[in-house]
C-alpha positions in Angstrom: 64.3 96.4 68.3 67.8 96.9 68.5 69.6 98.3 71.6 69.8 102.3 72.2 70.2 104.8 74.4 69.1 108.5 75.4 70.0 110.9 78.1 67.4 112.9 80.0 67.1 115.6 82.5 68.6 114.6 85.9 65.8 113.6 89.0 68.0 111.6 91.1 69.9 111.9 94.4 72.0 109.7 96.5 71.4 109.4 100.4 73.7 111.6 101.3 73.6 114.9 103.8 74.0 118.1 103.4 77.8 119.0 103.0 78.5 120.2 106.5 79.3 123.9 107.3 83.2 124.9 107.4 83.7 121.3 105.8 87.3 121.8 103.9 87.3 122.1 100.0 89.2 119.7 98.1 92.8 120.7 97.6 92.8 121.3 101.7 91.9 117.7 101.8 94.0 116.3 99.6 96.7 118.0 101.1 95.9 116.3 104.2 95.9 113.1 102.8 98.9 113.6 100.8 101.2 112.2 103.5 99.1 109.2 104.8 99.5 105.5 103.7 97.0 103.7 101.7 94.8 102.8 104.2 94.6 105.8 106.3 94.1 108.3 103.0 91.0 106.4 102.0 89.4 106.2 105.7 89.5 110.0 105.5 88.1 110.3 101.8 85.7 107.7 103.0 84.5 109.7 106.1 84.9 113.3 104.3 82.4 111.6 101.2 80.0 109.9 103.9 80.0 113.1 105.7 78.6 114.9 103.0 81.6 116.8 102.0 80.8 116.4 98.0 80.1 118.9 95.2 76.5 119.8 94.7 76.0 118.8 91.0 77.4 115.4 91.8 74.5 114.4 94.1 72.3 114.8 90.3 72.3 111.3 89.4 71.6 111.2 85.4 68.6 108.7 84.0 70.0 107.3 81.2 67.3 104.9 79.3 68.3 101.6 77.6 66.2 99.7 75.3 66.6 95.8 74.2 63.8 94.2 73.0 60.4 94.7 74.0 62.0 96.2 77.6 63.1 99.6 78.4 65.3 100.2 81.1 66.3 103.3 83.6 69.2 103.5 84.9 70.3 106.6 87.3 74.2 107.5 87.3 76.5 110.1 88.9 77.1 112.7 86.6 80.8 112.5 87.2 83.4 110.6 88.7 83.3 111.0 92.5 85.0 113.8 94.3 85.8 115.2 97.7 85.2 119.4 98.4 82.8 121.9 96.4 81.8 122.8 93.1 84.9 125.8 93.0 87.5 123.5 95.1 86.9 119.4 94.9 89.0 116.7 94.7 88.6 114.4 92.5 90.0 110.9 94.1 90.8 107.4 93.0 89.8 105.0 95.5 90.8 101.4 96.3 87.8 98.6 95.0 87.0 97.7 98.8 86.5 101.4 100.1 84.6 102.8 96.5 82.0 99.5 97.2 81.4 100.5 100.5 80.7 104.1 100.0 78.6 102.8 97.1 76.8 100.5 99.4 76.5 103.1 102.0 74.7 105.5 99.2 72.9 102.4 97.6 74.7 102.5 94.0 76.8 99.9 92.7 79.8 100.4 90.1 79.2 99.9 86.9 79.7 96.5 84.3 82.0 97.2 81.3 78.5 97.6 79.1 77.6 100.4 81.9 80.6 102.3 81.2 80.2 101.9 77.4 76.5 102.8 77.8 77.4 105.8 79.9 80.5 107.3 77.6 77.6 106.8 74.6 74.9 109.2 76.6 77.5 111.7 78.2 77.0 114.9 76.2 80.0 115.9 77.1 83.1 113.7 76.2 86.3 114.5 77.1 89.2 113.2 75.3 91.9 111.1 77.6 95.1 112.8 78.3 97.5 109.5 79.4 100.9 110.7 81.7 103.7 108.3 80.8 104.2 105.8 83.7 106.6 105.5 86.7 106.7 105.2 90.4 105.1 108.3 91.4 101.4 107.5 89.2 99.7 106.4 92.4 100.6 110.0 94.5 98.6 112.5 95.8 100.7 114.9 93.9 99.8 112.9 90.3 95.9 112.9 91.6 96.1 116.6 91.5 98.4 117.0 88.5 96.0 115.2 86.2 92.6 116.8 87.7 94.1 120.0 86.7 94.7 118.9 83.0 91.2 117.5 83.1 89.7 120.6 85.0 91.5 122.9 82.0 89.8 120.9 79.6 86.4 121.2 81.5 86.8 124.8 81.9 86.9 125.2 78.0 83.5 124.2 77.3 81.6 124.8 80.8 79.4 127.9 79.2 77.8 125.1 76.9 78.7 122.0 79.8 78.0 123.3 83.4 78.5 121.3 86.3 76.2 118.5 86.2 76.4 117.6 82.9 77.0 113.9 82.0 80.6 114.1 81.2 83.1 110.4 80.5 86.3 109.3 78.9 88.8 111.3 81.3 89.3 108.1 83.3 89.3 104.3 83.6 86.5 103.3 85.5 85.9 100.5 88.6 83.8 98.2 87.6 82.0 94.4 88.4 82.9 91.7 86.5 82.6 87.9 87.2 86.2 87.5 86.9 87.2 88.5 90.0 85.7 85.5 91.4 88.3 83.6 89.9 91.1 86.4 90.7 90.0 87.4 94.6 92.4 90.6 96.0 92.4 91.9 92.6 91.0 95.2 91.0 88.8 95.3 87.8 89.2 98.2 85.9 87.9 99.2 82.1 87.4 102.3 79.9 89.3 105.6 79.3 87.5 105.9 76.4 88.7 107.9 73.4 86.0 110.3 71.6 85.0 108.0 69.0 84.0 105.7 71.6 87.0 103.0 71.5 88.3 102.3 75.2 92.2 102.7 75.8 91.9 100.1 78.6 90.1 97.1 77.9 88.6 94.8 81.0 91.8 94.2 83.0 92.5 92.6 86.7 95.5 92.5 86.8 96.4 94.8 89.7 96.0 93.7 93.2 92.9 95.5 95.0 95.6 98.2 96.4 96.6 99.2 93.4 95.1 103.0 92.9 96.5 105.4 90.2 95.8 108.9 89.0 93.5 107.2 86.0 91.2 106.1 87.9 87.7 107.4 88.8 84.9 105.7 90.5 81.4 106.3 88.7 78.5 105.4 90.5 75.0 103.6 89.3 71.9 103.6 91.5 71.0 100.0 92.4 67.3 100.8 91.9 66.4 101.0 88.6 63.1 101.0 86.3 62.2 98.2 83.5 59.1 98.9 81.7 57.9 101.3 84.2 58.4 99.7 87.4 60.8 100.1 89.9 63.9 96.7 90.6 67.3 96.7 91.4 70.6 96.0 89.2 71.0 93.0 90.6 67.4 91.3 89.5 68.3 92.6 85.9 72.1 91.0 86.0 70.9 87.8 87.1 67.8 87.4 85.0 68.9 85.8 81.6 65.7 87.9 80.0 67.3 91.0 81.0 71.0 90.6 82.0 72.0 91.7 77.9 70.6 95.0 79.0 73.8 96.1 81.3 76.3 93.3 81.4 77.9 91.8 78.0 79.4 89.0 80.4 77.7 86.7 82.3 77.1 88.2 85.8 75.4 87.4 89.0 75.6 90.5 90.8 77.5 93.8 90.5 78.1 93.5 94.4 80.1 90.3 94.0 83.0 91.8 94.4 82.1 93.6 97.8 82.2 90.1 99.3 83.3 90.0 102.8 87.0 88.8 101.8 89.6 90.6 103.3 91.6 92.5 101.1 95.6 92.6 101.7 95.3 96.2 103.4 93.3 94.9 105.9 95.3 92.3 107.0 98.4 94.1 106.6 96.9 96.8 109.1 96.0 94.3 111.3 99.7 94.2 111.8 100.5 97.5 111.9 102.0 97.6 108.2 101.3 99.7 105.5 101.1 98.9 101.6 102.1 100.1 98.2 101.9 98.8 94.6 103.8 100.8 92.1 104.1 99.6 88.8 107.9 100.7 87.3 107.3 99.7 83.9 104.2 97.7 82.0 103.5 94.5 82.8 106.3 94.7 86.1 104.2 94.9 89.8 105.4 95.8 93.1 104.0 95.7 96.6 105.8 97.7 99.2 105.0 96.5 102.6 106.7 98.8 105.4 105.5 99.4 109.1 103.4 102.1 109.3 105.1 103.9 112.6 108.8 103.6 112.4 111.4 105.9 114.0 112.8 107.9 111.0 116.3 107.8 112.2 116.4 104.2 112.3 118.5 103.0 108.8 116.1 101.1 106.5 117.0 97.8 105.0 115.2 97.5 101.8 114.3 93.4 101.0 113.7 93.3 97.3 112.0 89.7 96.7 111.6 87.9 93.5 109.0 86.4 93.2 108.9 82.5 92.5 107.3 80.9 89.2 104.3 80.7 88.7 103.2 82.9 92.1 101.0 86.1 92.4 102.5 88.8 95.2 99.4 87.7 97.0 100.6 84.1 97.1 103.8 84.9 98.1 103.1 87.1 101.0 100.3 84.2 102.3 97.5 84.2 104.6 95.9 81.6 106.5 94.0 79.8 103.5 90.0 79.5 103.1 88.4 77.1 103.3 88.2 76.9 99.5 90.5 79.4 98.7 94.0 79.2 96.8 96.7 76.7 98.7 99.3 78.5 97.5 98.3 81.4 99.8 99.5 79.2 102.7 103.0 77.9 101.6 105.9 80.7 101.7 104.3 83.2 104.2 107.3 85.7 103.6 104.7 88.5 105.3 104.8 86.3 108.4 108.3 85.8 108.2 109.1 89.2 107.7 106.8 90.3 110.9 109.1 87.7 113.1 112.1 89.5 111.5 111.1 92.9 112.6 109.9 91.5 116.0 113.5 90.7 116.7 115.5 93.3 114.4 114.2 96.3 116.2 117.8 98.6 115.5 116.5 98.6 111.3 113.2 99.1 109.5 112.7 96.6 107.3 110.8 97.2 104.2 109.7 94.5 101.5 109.2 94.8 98.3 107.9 91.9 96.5 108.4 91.9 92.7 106.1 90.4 90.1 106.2 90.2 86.3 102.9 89.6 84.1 104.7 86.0 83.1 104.9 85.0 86.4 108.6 84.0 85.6 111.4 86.2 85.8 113.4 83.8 83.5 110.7 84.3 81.0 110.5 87.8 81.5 113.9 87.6 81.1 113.7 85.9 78.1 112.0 88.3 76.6 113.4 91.4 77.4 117.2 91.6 76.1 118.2 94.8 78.2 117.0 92.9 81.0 119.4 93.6 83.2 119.1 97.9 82.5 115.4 97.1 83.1 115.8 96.1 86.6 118.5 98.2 87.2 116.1 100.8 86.9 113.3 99.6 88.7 115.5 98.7 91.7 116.2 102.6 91.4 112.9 103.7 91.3 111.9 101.3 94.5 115.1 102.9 96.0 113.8 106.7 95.0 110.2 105.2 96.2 111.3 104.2 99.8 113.4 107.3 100.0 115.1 106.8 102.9 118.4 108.7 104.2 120.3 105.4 105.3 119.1 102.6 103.2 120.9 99.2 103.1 119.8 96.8 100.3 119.2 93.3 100.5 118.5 90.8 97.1 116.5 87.7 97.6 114.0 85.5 96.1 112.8 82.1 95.6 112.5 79.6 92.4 113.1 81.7 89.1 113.5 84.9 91.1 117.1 84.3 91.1 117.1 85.0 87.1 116.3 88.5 88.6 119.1 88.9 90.2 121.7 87.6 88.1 120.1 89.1 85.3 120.6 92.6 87.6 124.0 91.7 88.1 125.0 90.9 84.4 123.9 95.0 83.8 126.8 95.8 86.5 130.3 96.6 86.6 130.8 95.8 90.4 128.0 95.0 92.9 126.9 98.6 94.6 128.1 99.2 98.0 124.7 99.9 98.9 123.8 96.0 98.6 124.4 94.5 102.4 123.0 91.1 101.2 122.6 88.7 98.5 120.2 85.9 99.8 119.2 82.5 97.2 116.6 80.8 98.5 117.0 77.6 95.6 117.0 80.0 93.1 120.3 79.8 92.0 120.0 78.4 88.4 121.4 81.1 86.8 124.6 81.3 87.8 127.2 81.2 85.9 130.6 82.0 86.4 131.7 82.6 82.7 128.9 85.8 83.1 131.0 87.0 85.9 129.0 85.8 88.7 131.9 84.1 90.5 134.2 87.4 89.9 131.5 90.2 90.6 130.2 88.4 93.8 134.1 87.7 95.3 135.2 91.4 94.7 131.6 92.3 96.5 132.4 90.3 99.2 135.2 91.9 99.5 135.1 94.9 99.5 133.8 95.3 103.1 132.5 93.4 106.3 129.0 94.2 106.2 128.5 91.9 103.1 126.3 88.8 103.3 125.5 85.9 100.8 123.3 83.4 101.3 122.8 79.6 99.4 120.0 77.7 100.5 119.3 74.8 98.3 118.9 70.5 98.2 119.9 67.8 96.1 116.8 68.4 94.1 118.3 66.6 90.9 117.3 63.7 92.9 114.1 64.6 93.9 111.0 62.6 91.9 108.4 64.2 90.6 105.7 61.6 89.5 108.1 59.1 89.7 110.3 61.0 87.6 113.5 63.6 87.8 113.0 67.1 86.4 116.1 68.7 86.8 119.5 67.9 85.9 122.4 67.0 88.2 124.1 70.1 86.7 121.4 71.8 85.7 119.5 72.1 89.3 120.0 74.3 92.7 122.5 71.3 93.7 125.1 71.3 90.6 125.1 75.5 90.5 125.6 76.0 94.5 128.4 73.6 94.5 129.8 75.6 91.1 129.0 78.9 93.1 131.0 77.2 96.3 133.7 75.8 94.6 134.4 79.5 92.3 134.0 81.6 95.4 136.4 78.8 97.1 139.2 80.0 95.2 139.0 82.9 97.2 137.4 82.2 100.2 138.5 79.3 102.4 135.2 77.4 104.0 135.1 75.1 106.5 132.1 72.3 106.5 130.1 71.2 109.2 127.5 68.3 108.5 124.4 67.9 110.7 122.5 65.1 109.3 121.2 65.3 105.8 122.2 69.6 105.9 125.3 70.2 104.8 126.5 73.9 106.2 130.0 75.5 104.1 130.8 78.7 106.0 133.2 81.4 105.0 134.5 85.0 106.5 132.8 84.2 110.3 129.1 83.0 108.5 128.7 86.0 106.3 129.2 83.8 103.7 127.3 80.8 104.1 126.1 77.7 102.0 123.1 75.7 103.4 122.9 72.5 101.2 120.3 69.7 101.8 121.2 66.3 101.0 118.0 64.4 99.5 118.0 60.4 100.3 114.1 60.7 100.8 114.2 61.6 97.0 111.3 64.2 98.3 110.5 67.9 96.5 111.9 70.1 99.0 111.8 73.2 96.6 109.2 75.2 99.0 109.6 73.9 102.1 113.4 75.2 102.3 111.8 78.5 102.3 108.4 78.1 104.5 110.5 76.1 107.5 112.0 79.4 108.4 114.0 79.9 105.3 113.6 83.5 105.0 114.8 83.9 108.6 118.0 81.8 107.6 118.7 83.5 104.5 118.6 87.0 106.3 119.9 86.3 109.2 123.2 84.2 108.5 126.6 85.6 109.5 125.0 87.4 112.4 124.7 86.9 116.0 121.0 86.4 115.5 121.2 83.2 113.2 118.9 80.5 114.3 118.3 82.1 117.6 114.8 81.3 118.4 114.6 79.2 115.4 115.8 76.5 114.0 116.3 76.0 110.0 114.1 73.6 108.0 112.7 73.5 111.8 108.8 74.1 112.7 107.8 77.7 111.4 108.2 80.0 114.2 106.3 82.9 112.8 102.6 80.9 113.2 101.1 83.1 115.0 102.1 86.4 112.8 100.0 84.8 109.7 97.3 87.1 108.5 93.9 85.6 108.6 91.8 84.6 105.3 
């Protein structure tokens, strides 16, 4: 017998209580959400859901039967996507992965698989058709939550004489769901759906986005974990992980829709744990941002904005580190530019400083690069939308990165006439490649510098066309971090008189009283030292150079100072 599916009267509640007496409807809530951070927004949802405070047709769960087979499933499923408020005023809220598993928990449900979704759209009588908003900066607002609801609530007003509230209704948004590939991709979000009428989904299976990532097209759907095959009550779980029955709700192999409610702590978590707050924006497809920024800061302190590049090959979550598992991802416990950052602000308490760490779907900004020729208009415009997203009244920017996030920024300065005032900083942490003075490097970055006082630039690099690699070199002597800092040294030179002061194996070129500075390490050891220049306190040095806090309580290519300010696994 084939597979199939029908939709029946709904019998099913979740464990919730009664929505509490003077509870406020939706629009008061989101309204007083709409200022919070992240984190705080979705403790409140969480509480006003666990409270009670939800629509009445919502708490109908919907059986919807599945057949495979000689077995006949029932599965029971929220009627709609979950919302905050009453049937006349709710609020119908995207939620992080962490905080929508826990309130599924709480209610004993679980989110759905891709073939849920699918399964679902097939059975909703009522299917509504998707109305995408183009993308920018502000997709993961309050104010864009609510926009869209009331384009969807227009279109569920149109047909609610033959629809009423309670009614299976899909396809008005993407939908959280399990999928064994987060296993391999922890501190990520799955999402799947938007599907159009005839049944084709806009957004296939992606996991892209890191688990803060929450924008207006999302909805969270939830599926009871008790279910009933051939007339006998199980759970999800015993069906996903039995290879007799698994075909019934997963097309994907997978152990358990809670897999992804692990106890793994997600980057809000440990970025509250230090008093910090997180946003990911998404400027354009396939281009990722996290903003981390304190979460109590004295509003007439200026802001210094740290836009970092990310290096090759790293995620965001990489970059900003933890202290690894035990089987976790190494790579999470090199850089630590979080850490770093939290020692910075620890002892830079006149400035706020915000970081915004900048990924590409490549995970190369030269191949990004590559491929985009109006590269340079493209960042332009996303550092303008960061800039618009930080909105801050005195706001001093600051360009660094690591590896092949300098292609970033020379790729940003090839869009430019001159260098805006507004940069205070240009920081290469080996990531230098790009430079080339024929571009206009040389020119653009010497009538920068000066132009005024408060201008810093920063090389940090080694001999690394020495360095061996499995016995072998992998960069060229002209090609390399070495060959283009002593290009970049001997152009701005011209200019610029430096004086040199040699301390071992580190070569330090200072210019205009160490606001310009060159930090070259010779290499005799022959050793890779393309990471550790930044991990032994390189961000510090990078940011701090020229100013009377340079290597105070720290030492370059020292022991890392900032231990102790390293997020947990």
């Amino acid at each position: 017998m084939g597979l199939w599916w029908f939709c029946q009267v709904a019998n099913a509640a979740p464990d919730l209580p009664a929505r509490p007496a003077g509870a406020p409807g939706g629009m008061a809530v989101a309204q007083a959400v709409a200022g919070l951070d992240l984190a705080a927004r979705e403790a409140v949802l969480q509480q006003e859901i666990l409270s009670g405070n939800v629509p009445e047709f919502w708490r109908q769960f919907v059986p919807i039967t599945v057949t495979g087979g000689e077995n006949k499933l029932i599965l029971q499923v929220s009627p709609d996507y979950l919302a905050v408020g009453r049937e006349a005023d709710f609020f119908q809220t995207p939620l992080t992965p962490g905080t929508a598993w826990r309130i599924a928990d709480r209610l004993d449900c679980v989110l759905p698989t891709r073939k849920m979704v699918d399964l679902i759209h097939a059975a909703a009588p009522l299917k509504l058709p998707p109305t995408p908003r183009p993308p920018g900066p502000d997709m993961t607002t309050v104010a864009a939550f609510l926009e869209y609801q009331e384009t969807v609530h227009r279109q569920r007003q149109a047909v609610l004489t033959g629809h009423p509230w309670g009614t299976l209704t899909a396809g008005h948004h993407k939908d959280l769901v399990s999928t064994p590939r987060l296993a391999g991709t922890p501190g990520k979000v799955a999402i799947y759906g938007w599907h159009r009428p005839d049944g084709t989904p806009i957004q296939p299976l992606y996991t892209g986005h890191a688990d803060t990532w929450v924008d207006y097209s999302h909805g969270v759907r939830l599926v009871g974990k008790t279910v009933t095959l051939n007339g006998r009550d199980t759970t999800a779980e015993q069906i996903l992980t039995d290879p007799k029955t698994a075909g019934l709700l997963s097309d994907e192999p997978l152990p358990s829709p809670a897999a992804p409610a692990a106890p793994v702590r997600t980057e809000i978590e440990r970025a509250a744990a230090f008093g910090e707050t997180l946003l990911t924006l998404e400027p354009e497809p396939g281009v990722r941002v996290v903003v981390n920024r304190p979460a109590a800061a004295d509003p007439g302190r200026p802001v210094r904005l740290i836009i970092y590049a990310l290096p090759n090959g790293n995620t965001i979550e990489q970059t900003m580190g933890h202290l690894p598992a035990p089987d976790g991802d190494g790579r999470h416990g090199l850089q630590q530019i979080a850490a770093q950052t939290r020692w910075l602000r620890a002892h830079q308490p006149e400035v706020t400083l915000v970081t915004a760490y900048v990924e590409c779907a490549e995970k190369s900004w030269p191949a990004w690069c590559r491929k985009h020729g109006d590269s340079g208009k493209r960042i332009a415009t996303i550092l303008d939308q960061l800039r618009q997203a930080v909105a801050a009244p005195s706001l001093q920017l600051v360009l660094t990165g690591h590896s092949g996030g300098g292609a970033f920024i020379f790729r940003y300065l090839d869009s430019l006439e001159e260098i805006p005032r507004a940069v205070e900083r240009i920081a290469f942490l080996d990531s230098n490649y790009a430079y080339d003075a024929a571009k206009g490097h040389a020119a653009k970055l010497t009538a920068w510098l000066a132009g005024g006082g408060n201008r810093f630039l920063t090389v940090i690099a080694y001999h690394d066309s020495m360095a061996l690699l499995n016995g072998k070199t992998f960069v060229s002597e002209k090609g390399g971090t070495w060959g283009r800092s002593h290009a970049m040294l001997d152009d701005l030179g011209k200019t610029f008189p430096f004086s040199e002061q040699v301390e071992g194996p580190l070569h330090r070129h200072t210019a205009r009283d160490g606001r310009l500075t060159f930090l070259l390490m010779a290499n005799p050891g022959q050793a890779v030292l393309h990471t550790k220049l930044v991990e032994r306190n390189g961000l510090l040095q990078a940011l701090l150079s020229g100013t009377p806090l340079s290597e105070q309580g720290y030492v370059f290519f020292g022991d890392p100072v900032y231990r102790s300010l390293i997020g947990g696994p």
